[in-house]
C-alpha positions as CSV (number, residue, x, y, z in Angstrom):
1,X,110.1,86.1,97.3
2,X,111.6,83.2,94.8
3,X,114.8,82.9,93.2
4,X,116.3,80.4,90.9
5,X,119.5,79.3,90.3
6,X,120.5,79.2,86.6
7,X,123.8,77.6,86.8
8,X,124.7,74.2,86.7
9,X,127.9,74.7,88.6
10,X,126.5,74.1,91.8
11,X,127.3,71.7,94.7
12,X,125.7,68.3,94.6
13,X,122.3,68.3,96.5
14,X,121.8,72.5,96.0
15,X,118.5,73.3,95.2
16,X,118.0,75.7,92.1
17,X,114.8,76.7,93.6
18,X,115.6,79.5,96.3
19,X,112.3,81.1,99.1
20,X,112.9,83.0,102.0
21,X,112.7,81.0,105.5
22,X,108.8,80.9,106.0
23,X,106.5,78.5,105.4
24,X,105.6,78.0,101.4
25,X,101.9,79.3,101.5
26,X,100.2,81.3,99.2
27,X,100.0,82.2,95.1
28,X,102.2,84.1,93.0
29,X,99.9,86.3,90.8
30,X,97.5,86.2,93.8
31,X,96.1,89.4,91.8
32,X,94.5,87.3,89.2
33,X,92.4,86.1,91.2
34,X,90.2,88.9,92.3
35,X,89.1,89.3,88.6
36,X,89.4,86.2,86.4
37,X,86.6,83.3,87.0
38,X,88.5,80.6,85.0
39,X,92.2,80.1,86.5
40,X,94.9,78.2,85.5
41,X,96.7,76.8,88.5
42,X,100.6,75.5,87.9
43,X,102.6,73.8,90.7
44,X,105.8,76.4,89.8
45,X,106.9,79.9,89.2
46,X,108.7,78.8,85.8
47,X,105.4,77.2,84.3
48,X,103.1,80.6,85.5
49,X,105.4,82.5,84.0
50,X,105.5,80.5,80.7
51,X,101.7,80.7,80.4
52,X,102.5,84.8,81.7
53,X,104.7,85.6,78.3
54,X,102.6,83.5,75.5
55,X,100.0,86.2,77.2
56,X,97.8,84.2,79.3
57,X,97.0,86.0,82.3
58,X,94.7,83.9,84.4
59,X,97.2,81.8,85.8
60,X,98.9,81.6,89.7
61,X,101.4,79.0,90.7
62,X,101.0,77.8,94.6
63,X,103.2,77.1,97.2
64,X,103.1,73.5,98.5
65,X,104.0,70.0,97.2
66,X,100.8,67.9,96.8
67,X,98.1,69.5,98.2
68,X,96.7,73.0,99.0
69,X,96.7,74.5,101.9
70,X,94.1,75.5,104.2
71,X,94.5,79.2,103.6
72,X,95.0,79.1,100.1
73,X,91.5,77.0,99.8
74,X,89.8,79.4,101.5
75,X,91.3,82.2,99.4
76,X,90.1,80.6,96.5
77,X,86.5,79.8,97.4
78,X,86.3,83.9,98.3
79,X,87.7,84.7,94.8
80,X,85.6,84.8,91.7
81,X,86.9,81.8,90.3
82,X,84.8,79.1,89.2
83,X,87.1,77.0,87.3
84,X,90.1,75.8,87.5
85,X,92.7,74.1,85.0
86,X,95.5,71.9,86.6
87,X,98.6,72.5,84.6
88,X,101.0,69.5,86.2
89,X,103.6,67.6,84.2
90,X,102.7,64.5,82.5
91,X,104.6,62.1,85.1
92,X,103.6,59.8,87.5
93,X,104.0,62.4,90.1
94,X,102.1,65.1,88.3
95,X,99.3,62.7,88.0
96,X,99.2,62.1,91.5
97,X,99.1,65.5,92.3
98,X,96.4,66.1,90.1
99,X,94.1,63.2,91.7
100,X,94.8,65.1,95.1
101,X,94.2,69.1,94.4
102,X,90.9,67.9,92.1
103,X,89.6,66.1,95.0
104,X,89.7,69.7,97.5
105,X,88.9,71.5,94.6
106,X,85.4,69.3,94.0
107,X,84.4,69.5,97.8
108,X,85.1,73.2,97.7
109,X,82.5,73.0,94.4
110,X,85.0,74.5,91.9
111,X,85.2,72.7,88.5
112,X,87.9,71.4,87.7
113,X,90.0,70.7,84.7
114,X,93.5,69.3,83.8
115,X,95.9,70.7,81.4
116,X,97.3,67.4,79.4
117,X,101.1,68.0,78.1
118,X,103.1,65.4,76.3
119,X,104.0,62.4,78.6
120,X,107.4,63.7,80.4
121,X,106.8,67.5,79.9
122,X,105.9,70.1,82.1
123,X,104.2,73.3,80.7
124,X,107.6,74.8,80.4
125,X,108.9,72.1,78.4
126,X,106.1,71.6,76.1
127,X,105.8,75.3,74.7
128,X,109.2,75.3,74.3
129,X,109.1,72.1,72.3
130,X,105.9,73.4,70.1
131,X,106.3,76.8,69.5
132,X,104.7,79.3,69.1
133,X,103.8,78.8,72.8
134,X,100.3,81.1,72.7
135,X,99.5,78.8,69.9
136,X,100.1,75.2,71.4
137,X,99.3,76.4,75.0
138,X,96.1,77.9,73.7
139,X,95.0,74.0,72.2
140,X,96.1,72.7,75.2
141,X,93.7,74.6,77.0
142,X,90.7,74.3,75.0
143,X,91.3,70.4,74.9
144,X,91.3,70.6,79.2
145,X,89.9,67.1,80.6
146,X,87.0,67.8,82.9
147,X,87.9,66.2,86.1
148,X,84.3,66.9,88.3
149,X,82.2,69.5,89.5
150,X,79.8,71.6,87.7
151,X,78.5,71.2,84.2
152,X,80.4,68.8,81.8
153,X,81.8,70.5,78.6
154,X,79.7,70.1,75.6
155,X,81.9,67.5,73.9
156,X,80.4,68.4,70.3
157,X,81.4,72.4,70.9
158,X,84.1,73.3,68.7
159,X,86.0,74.9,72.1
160,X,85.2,73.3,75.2
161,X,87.2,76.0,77.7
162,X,85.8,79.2,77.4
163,X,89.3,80.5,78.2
164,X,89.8,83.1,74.6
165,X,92.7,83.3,72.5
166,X,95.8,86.2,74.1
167,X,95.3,89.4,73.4
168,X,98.2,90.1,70.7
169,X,99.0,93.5,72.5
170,X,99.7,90.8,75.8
171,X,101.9,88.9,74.7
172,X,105.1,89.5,74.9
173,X,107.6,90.9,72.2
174,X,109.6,87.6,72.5
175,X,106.4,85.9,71.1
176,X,105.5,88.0,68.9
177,X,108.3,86.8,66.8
178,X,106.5,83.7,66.1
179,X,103.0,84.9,65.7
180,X,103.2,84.7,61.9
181,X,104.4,81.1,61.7
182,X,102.1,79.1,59.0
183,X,101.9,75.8,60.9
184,X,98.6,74.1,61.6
185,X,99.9,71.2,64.1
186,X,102.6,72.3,66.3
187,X,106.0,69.6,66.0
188,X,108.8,69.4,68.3
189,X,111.4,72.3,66.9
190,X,114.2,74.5,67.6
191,X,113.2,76.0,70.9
192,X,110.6,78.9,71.2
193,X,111.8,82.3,71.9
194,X,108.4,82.8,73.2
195,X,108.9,81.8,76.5
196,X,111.4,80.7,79.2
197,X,114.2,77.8,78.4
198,X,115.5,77.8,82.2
199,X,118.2,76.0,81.3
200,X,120.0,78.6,78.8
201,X,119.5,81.6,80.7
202,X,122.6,83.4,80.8
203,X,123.8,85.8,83.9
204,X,124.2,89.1,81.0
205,X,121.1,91.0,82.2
206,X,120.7,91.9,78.7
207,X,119.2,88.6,77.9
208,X,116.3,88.2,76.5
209,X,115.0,85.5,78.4
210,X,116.0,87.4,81.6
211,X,113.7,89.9,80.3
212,X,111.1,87.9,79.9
213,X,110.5,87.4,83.5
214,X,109.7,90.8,84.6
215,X,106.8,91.9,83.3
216,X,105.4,88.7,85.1
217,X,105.3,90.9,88.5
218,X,102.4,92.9,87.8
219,X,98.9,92.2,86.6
220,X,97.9,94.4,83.7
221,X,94.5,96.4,84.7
């Protein structure tokens, strides 16, 4: 179970990331796993969810810091999976990360790819910065950087990923409202209302970007 705070009137030192008292193991979305071979695997709730409502399904978000653990290796070796994109900020920290969960990911012999945002951004950040999310996430995606294991990507193919385009009927209504925009190279803009700006959520649970969130706890058949 995860909850996050959405207010910034909070003591100094509180946490806006909230779990129950157990050990962080695990995936959120776990379902996707059983059916998708190509996975995209982000280190938070927030950025799952992002690629969730621009309508890319094949994504989880684990529970750890910089590695995997044990249990979630081993779930991921029984899945279906074959690939997997890394979708960490662009930070020092991300890239760190991202040298780690590629080297388990080799010796368990699943490619594996990394999802490059701008420097500074997080998934979060960077499809609200270039909306329409399903649009810019979507390049980010085909443009993936093959970090090892398995065939290299044909670097003449037009689209390296073989991760397709969002089902319109997926993604959400919120996103919808920027499917018709005209632009061929996304630029920083006001922010998308196709996915989630954590920092202006409001309490009303009439907001949209409250609403966002919940169609994120089920998997579609």
């Amino acid at each position: 179970l995860y909850g996050r705070k959405i207010t910034e009137k909070l003591r100094p030192g509180t946490s806006k990331h909230c779990y129950l008292p157990a050990p962080e193991h695990g995936f959120f979305n776990a379902q996707a796993l059983s059916i998708c071979e190509e996975m995209i695997l982000c280190p938070s709730i927030i950025d799952a969810l992002t690629f969730w409502c621009a309508g890319y399904r094949n994504v989880v978000s684990y529970y750890g810091t910089e590695q995997l653990t044990q249990d979630e290796l081993d779930i991921l070796r029984q899945s279906p999976v074959k690939r997997v994109l890394l979708a960490h900020a662009g930070t020092q920290a991300g890239d760190k990360t991202v040298n780690v969960l590629a080297e388990q990911l080799k010796r368990s012999e699943i490619a594996t790819y990394r999802l490059e945002f701008t420097r500074g951004m997080d998934a979060n950040d960077y499809a609200l910065a270039y909306p329409p999310a399903h649009q810019s996430l979507g390049e980010v995606i085909r443009k993936a950087v093959w970090l090892g294991q398995g065939k290299p990507p044909d670097a003449s193919a037009e689209n390296s990923q073989t991760v397709v385009d969002p089902d319109p009927d997926l993604i959400t209504p919120l996103a919808e409202k920027t499917q018709n925009t005209t632009e061929a190279t996304p630029s920083p803009e006001a922010h998308s209302d196709s996915c989630i700006d954590v920092d202006s959520i409001e309490s009303d649970d009439t907001n949209e970007a409250n609403a966002a969130v919940l169609p994120a706890t089920v998997l579609p058949p």
